[in-house]
ROZAGU-209737 format. One record per residue (C-alpha): x, y, z; residue number from 1. Coordinates in steps of 0.02 Angstrom, whole numbers, plus 32768, in hexadecimal, padded with zeros to 4 digits. Example, Ala and Ser with C-alpha at 12.3 -4.5 7.8 and 13.67 -1.06 7.14 Angstrom:
<sites>
+------+------+------+-----+
|    X |    Y |    Z |   k |
+------+------+------+-----+
| 8267 | 7F1F | 8186 |   1 |
| 82AC | 7FCB | 8165 |   2 |
+------+------+------+-----+
</sites>
This chain:
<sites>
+------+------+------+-----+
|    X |    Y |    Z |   k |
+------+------+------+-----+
| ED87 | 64EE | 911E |   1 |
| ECE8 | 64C4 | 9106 |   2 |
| EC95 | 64E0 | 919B |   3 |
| ECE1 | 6595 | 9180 |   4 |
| EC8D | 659D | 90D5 |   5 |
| EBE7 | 6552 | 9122 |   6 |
| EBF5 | 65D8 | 9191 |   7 |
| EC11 | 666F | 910F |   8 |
| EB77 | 6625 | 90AC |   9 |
| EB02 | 6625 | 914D |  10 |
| EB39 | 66D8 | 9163 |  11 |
| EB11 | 6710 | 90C4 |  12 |
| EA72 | 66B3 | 90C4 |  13 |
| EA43 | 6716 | 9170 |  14 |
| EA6F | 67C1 | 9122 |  15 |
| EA16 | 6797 | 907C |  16 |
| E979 | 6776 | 90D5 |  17 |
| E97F | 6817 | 914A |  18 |
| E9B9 | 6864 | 90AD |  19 |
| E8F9 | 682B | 904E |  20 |
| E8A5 | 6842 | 9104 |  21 |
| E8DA | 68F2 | 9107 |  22 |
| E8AC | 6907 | 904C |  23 |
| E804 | 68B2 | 9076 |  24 |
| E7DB | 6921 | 9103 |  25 |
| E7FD | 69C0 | 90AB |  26 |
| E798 | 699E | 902C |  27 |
| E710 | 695D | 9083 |  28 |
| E6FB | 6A05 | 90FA |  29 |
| E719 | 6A85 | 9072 |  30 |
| E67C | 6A6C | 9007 |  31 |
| E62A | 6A70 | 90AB |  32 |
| E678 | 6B16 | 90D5 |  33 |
| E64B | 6B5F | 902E |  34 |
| E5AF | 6B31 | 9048 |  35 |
| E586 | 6B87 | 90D5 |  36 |
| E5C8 | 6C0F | 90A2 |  37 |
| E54F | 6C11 | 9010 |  38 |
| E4C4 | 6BED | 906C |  39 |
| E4DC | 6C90 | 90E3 |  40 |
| E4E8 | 6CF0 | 904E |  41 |
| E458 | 6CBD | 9006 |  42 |
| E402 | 6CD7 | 90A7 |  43 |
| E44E | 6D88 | 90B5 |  44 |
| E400 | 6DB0 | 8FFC |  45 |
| E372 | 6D71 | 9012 |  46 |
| E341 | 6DDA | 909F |  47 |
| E394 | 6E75 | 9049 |  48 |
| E32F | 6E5C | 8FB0 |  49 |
| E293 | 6E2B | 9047 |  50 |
| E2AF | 6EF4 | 9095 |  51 |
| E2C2 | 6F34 | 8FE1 |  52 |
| E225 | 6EF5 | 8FA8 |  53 |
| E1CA | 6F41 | 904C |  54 |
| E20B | 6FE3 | 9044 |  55 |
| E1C3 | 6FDD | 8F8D |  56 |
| E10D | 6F9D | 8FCE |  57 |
| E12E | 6F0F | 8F78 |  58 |
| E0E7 | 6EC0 | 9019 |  59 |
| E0A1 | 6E0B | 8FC3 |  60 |
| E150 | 6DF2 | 8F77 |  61 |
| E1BE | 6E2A | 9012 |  62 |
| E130 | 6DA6 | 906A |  63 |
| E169 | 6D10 | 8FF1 |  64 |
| E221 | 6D2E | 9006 |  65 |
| E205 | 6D20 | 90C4 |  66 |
| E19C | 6C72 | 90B1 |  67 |
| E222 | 6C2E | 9036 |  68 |
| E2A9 | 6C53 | 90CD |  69 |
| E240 | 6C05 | 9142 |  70 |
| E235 | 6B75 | 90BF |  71 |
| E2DB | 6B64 | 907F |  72 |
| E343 | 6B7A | 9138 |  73 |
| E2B8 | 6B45 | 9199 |  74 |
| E355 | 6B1C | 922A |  75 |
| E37F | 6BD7 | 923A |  76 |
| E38D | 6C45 | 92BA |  77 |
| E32C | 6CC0 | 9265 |  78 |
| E288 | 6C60 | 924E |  79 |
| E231 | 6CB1 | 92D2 |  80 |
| E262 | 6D54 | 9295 |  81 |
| E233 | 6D2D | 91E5 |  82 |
| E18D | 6CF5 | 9222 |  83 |
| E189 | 6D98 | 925E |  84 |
| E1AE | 6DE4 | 91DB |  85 |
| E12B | 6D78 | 9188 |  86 |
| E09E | 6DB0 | 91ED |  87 |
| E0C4 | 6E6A | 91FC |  88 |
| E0AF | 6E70 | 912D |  89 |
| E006 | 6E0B | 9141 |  90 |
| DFD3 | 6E8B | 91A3 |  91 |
| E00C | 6F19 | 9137 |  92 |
| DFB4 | 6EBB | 90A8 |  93 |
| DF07 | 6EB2 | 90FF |  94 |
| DF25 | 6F67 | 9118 |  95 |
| DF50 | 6F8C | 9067 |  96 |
| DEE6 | 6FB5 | 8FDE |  97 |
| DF4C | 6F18 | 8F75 |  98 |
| DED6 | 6E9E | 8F32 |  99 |
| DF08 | 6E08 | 8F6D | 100 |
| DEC6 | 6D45 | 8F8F | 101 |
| DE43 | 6D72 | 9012 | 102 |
| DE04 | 6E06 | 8FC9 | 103 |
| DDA1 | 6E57 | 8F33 | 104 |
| DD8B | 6EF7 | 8EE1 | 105 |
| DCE0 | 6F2A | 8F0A | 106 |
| DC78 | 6FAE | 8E9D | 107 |
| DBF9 | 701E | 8F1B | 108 |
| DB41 | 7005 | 8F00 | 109 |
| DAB5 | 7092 | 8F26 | 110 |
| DA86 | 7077 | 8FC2 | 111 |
| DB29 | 7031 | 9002 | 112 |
| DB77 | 7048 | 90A0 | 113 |
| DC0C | 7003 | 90F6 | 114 |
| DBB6 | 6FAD | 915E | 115 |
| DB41 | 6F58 | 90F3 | 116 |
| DBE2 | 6F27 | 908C | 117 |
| DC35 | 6EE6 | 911C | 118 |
| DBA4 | 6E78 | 9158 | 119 |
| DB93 | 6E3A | 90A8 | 120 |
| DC45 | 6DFE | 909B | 121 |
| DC51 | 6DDB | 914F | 122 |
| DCD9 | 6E56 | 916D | 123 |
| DCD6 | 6EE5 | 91E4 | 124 |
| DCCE | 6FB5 | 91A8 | 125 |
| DD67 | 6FD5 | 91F0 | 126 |
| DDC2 | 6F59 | 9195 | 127 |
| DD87 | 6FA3 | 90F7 | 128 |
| DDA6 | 7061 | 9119 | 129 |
| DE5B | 7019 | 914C | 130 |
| DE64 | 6FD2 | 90A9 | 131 |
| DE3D | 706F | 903C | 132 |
| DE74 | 70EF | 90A8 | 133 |
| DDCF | 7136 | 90EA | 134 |
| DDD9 | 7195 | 9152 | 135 |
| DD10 | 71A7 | 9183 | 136 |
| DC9D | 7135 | 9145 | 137 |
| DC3F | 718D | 90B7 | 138 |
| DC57 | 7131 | 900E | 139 |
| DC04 | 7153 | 8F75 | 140 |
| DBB9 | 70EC | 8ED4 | 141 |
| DC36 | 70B5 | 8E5C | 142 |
| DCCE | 70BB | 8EC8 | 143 |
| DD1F | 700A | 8EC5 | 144 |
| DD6C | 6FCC | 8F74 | 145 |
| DDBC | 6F58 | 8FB1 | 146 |
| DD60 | 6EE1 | 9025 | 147 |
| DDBB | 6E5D | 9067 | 148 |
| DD4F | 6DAF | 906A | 149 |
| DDC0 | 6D3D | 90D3 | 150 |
| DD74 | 6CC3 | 915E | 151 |
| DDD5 | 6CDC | 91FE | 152 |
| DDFA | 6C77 | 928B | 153 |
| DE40 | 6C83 | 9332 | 154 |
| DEB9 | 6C0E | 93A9 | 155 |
| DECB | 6C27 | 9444 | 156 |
| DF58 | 6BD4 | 948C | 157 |
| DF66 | 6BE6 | 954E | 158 |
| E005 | 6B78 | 9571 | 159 |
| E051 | 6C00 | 94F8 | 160 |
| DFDF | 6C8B | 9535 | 161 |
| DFD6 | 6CA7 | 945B | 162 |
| DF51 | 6CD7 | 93F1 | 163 |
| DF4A | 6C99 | 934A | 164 |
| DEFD | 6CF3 | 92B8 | 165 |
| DEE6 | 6C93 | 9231 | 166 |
| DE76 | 6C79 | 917A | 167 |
| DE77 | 6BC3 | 915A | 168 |
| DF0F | 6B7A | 917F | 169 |
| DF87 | 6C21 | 915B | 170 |
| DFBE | 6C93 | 920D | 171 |
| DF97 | 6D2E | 91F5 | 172 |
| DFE2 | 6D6D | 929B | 173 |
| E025 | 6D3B | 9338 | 174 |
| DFE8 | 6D9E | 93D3 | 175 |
| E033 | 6D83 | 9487 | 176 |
| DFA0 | 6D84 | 9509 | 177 |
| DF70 | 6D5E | 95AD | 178 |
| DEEB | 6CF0 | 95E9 | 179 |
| DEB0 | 6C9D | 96A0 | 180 |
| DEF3 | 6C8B | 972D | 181 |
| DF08 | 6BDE | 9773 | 182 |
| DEE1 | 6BB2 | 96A5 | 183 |
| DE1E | 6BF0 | 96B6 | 184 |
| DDFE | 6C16 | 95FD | 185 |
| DD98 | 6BA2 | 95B3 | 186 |
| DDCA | 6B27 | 9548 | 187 |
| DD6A | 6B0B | 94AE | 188 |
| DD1B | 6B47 | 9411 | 189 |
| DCBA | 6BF4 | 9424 | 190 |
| DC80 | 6C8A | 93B4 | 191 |
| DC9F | 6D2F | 93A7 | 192 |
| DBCD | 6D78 | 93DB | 193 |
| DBE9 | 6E2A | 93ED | 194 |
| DC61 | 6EBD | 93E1 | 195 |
| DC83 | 6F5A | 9445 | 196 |
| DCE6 | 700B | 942E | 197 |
| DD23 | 703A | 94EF | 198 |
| DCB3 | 6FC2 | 954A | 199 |
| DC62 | 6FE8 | 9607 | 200 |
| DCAB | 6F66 | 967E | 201 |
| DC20 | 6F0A | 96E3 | 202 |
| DC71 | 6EB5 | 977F | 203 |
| DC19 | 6E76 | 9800 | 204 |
| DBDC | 6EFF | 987A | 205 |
| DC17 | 6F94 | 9809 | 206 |
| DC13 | 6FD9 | 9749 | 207 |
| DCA5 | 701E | 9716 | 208 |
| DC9B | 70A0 | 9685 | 209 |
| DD0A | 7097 | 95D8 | 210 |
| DDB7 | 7110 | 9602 | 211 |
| DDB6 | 70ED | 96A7 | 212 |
| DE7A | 70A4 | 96F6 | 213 |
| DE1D | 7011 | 973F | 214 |
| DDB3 | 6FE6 | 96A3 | 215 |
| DE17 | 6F3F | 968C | 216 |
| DDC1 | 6F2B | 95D0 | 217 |
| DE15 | 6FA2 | 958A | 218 |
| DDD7 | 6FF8 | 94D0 | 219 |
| DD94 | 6F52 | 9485 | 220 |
| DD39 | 6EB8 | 94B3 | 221 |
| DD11 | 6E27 | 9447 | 222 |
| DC89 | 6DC8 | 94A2 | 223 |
| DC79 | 6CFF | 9491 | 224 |
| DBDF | 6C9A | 9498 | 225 |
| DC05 | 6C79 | 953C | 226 |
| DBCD | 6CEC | 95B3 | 227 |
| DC45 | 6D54 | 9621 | 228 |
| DCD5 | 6D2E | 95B0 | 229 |
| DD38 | 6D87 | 9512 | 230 |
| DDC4 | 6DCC | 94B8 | 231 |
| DDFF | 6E78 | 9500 | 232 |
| DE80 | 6F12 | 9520 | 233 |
| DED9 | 6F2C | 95CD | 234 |
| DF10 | 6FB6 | 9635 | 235 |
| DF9D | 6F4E | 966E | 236 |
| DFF9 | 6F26 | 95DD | 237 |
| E09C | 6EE1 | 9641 | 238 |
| E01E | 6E3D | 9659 | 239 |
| E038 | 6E0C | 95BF | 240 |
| E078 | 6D57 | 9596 | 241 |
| E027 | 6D05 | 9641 | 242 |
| DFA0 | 6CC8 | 9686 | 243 |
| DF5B | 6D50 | 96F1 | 244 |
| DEAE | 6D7F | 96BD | 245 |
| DDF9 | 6D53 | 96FA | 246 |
| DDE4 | 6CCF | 9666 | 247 |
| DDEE | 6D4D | 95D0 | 248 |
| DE6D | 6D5C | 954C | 249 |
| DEB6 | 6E09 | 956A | 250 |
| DF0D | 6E6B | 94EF | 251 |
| DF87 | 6EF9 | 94DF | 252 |
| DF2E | 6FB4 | 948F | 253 |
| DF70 | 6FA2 | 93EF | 254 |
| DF57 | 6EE2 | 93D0 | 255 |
| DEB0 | 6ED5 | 93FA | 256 |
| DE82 | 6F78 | 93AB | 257 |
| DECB | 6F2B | 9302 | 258 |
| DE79 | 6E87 | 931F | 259 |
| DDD9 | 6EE5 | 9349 | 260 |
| DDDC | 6F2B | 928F | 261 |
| DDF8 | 6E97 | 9234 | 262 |
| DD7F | 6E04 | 9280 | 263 |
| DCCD | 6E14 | 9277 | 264 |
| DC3B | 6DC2 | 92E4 | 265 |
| DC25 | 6D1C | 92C9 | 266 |
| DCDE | 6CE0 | 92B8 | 267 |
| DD1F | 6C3F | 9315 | 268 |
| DD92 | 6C3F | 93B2 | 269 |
| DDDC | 6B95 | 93E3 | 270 |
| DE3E | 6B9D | 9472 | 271 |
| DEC2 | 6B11 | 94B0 | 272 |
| DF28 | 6ADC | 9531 | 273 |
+------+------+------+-----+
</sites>
């Protein structure tokens, strides 16, 4: 008899304790459930309320939504993209006639010209028509501007085959670029000496003209202090994202025509391994 009641008890004891394991376990993976499900939500919003903002030109706020992603989920699939994001709207910004850290509003003197702005606030002239929708470059007294007084910087990185935009310690933009073969671009700190609109090529034993197919340059060159190499467009924009060139950083059209407009001469170029 009482081994059968000993038995009974154990029983009881064993389905008592599943019973509170069960319990335990349920409890324990619901929150976690809920959770989740809250976060994705308030992913989902936030990127609504991101596009909203956009569409609106509300390009400074749709940019701080993006960074508070990146922040807040910072484990996410979707950082890359929101970096993306990111970027694009910096862009947009510099291109914008929005007054923002960076920039000023600028009031036209007699005597003025874009390019006496430019050099004063080391920008370039096509940054500033960009800016204020010019769309030639006369200006008159009394108009204010926008000039944008950032200090830019470039990384190079040529493990990545990236180049990094940057003012201070903020990316601007990512670009994807080539550079040398058999890792032939220098390494090292350089700066930006001079800048050309549809350069002539000079290779050895031949010159080739600006439009021509085998013009490997491109529309733009950004010449370092360092003779024989630069930043630059391609004709072969399927090189891209390798190391294929002479020892240059190469460029698609539209990148380094955009890049073109925004740094001036004199900027710094670091590039890494």
């Amino acid at each position: 008899m009482k081994k059968r009641l000993f038995l009974i008890s154990t029983i009881i004891l064993i389905l008592v304790a599943l019973l509170v394991f069960i319990a335990f376990t349920k409890n324990k993976t619901g929150p976690s459930l809920v959770i989740k499900q809250i976060n994705i939500g308030a992913v989902s919003g936030l990127v609504n309320e991101a596009k909203d903002l956009q569409a609106k030109g509300n390009f400074l706020e749709a940019k701080g939504i993006y960074q508070r992603l990146i922040n807040e989920y910072p484990n996410s699939g979707e950082v890359m993209n929101w970096q993306k994001k990111g970027e694009e709207l910096n862009i947009k910004l510099l291109f914008s006639s929005l007054i923002t850290p960076g920039s000023i509003l600028y009031e036209i003197k007699p005597g003025d010209t874009l390019t006496k702005i430019a050099k004063e606030f080391k920008t370039t002239p096509e940054l500033i028509m960009k800016s204020n929708y010019l769309s030639d470059a006369k200006i008159f007294p009394g108009r204010k501007i926008k000039v944008c007084t950032a200090t830019f910087s470039i990384v190079v990185d040529k493990s990545q085959n990236t180049l990094i935009l940057k003012t201070g310690e903020e990316i601007i933009k990512t670009y994807i670029v080539s550079t040398g073969i058999n890792n032939s671009t220098p390494l090292g700190n350089f700066k930006i000496i001079n800048k050309l609109m549809n350069p002539t090529w000079y290779k050895a034993g031949a010159v080739v003209s600006t439009g021509s197919p085998d013009n490997i340059l491109g529309s733009r060159w950004l010449g370092f202090d360092l003779a024989g190499y630069g930043i630059h467009g391609t004709t072969d924009p399927q090189s891209l994202g390798r190391q294929v060139t002479q020892g240059c950083v190469r460029m698609s059209k539209p990148d380094v025509e955009e890049l073109y407009s925004i740094v001036p001469v004199g900027i710094e170029v670091t590039i890494v391994d």
